[in-house]
N, C-alpha and C positions, 0 to 999 in steps of 0.2 A: 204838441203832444199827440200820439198814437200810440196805436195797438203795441203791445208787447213793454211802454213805457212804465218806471215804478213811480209813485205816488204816496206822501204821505199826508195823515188825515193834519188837520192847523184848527179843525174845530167838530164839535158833536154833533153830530146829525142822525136823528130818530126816523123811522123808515114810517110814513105813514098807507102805506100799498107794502102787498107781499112780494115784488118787486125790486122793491129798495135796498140797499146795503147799508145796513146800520156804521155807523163811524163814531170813534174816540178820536182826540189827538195823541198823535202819534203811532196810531197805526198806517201799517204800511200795505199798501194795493198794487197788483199789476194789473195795469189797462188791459181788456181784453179788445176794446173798440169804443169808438167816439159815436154815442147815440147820438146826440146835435150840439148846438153850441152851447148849451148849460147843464147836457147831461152825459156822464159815463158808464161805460160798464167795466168792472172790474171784477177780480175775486183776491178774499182776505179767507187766509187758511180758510181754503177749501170751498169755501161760499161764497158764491156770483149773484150780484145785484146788482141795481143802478144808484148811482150819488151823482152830485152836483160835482161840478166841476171847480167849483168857484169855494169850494171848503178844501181843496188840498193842494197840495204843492210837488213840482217835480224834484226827484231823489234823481241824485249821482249815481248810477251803479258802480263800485270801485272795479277797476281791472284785476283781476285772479292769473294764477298760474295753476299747473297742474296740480291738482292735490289738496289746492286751496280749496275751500268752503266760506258761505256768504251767511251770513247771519244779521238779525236784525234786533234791535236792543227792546226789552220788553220792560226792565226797571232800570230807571238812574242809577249809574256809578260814577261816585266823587271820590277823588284819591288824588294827592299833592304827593304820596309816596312816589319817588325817582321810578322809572319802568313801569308806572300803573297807565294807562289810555285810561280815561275819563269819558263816560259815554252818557248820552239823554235818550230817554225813551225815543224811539222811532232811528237812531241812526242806523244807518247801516256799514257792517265794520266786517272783513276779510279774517278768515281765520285761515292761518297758514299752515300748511301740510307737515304734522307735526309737530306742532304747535303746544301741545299739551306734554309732550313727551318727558321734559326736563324740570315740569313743575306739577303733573299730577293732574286726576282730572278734575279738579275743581276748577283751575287754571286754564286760559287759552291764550296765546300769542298771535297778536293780529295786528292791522292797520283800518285805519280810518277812510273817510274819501277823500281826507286831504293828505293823505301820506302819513299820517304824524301814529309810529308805532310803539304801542306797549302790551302789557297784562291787563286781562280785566276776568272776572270771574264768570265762568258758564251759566252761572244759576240767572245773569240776570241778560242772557242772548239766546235766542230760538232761530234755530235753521232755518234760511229763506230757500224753497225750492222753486227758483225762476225757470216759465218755459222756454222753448230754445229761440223763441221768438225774440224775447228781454234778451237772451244771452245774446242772440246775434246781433241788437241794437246797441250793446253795450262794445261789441268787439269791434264793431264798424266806426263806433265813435274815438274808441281809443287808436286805429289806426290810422286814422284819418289825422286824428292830434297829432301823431306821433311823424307823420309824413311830413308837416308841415312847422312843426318847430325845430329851434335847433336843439343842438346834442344837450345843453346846457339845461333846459328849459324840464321843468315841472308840469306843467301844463299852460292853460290860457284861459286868462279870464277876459269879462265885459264889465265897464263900466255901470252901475245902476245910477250913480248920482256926482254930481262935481266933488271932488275934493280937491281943497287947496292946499299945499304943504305948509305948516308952520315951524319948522325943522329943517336942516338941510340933509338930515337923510331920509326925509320922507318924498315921499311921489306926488306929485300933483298930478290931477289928468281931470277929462270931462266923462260927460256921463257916454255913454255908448261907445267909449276907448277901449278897442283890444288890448288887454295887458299880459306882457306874457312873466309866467311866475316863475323865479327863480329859485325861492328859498321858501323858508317857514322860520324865519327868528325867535317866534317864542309863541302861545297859544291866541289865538285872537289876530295873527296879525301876517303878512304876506311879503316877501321881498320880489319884487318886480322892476320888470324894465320896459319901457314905452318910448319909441323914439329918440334911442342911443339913452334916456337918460333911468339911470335905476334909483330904486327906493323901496321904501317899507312901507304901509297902508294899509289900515283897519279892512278884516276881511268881511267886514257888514257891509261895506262899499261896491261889491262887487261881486259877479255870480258866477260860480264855473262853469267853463263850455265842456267838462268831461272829468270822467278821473284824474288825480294827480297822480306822478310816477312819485313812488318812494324814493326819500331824501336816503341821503346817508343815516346809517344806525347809530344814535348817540353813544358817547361811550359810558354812561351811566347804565345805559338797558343792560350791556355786555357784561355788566359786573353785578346784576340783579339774579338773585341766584332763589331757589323753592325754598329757603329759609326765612327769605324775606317775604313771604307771599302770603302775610297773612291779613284775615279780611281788613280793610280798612274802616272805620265808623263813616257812613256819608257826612260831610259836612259841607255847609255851602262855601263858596269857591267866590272871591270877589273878583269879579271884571269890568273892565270901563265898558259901557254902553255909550257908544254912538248914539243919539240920538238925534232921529230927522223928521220934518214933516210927514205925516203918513200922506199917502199918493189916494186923494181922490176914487173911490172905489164906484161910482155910482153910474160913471160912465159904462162900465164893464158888466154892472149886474144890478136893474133897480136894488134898492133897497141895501145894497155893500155885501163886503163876503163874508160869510157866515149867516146869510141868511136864504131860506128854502125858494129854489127859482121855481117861475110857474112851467110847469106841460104843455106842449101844443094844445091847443083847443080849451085850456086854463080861462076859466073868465077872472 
């Protein structure tokens, strides 16, 4: 992590010093610099303080074109409706140049960090205005991807943890396995290839080394017209949960994360 990197908050933290930057989850931060190894400086619309390091998590910046706008999700939107992007507080989602034109401004057309595009409604996304610092670490990231995969390729991810395939069209790999992403078969889930061999793979397995390039346009979005664009009621959305041992925290920060590290000179 450094300067210019984004960050989103994973837990609450209340500023005990005038110093400090208050945190929710899912607010989103850009590093302005690394005070030491448990503390940062950042600023959240407009106001610079210090937080823990150990209460957030590094954000994807997605790749933009000209014209594009970055936005950041400020309420949940759940919508099963064909052409809707389904968005949680704290993502950060591309709005594309024009975006709104064919459905009004309540509407906006964008993509995700993983690629995967639809409609989602403005009321519940606020503009992220990144310095040129985050822009340049985001453009350095994406070309560097882009230099080193081939034509075929979405991006590249890493391994977090073993998976073993139970299926033969799924992926098996180890943990710290470069995988490079082919597809997006459906929400939750990644088509990848790893050493001539390809497959599918729950995308809680693994973390991306950068934005994904946008997949092909469904042809469901292409027939999604401002007739159809009306709010959808939230409802919740069933997905299989992976679940794994959580990874030992205590190594990294007494007491685990989400909770207040001490200050130099701290007794």
């Amino acid at each position: 992590m450094e300067a210019g990197s984004l960050v989103r908050a994973m837990f609450e933290f209340l500023p005990s010093v005038s110093e400090e930057l208050p945190l929710f989850p899912g607010d989103v931060i850009e590093v302005l610099s690394v005070v030491d190894e448990f503390w940062l400086l950042g600023n959240k619309d407009g106001v610079t303080g210090q937080f823990p390091s150990t209460f957030v998590e590094e954000v994807t910046i997605p790749s933009t074109k000209p014209g594009d706008r970055l936005y950041v999700c400020i309420n949940d939107f759940s919508s099963a409706q064909p052409g809707h992007l389904s968005l949680k507080r704290g993502d950060v989602v591309v709005g594309e140049s024009g975006g709104t034109a064919a459905f009004g401004e309540s509407w906006q057309r964008g993509s995700n960090a993983w690629g995967i595009r639809g409609l989602f409604p403005t009321s519940c996304v606020t503009e992220l205005n990144l310095s040129c610092r985050s822009r340049q670490l985001s453009e350095r990231s994406a070309q560097a991807q882009a230099s080193e995969l081939p034509p075929y390729a979405l991006g590249q991810a890493r391994a977090l943890m073993n998976l073993h395939a139970q299926l033969n069209e799924e992926l098996d790999f180890r943990e710290g396995d470069l995988i490079i992403i082919t597809g997006l078969p459906e929400p939750g889930w990644f088509e990848g290839e790893l050493e001539g061999r390809r497959g599918h793979f729950p995308e809680g397995f693994v973390e991306l080394l950068g934005p994904l390039r946008s997949p092909q346009e469904p042809a469901d979005f292409q027939q999604f017209t401002s007739e159809d664009s009306g709010v959808v009621e939230d409802k919740s959305v069933e997905e299989e949960v992976f679940l794994t041992e959580e990874e030992d925290q205590k190594d990294i920060f007494p007491g685990g994360r989400g909770r207040r590290p001490l200050r130099s000179g701290s007794v």
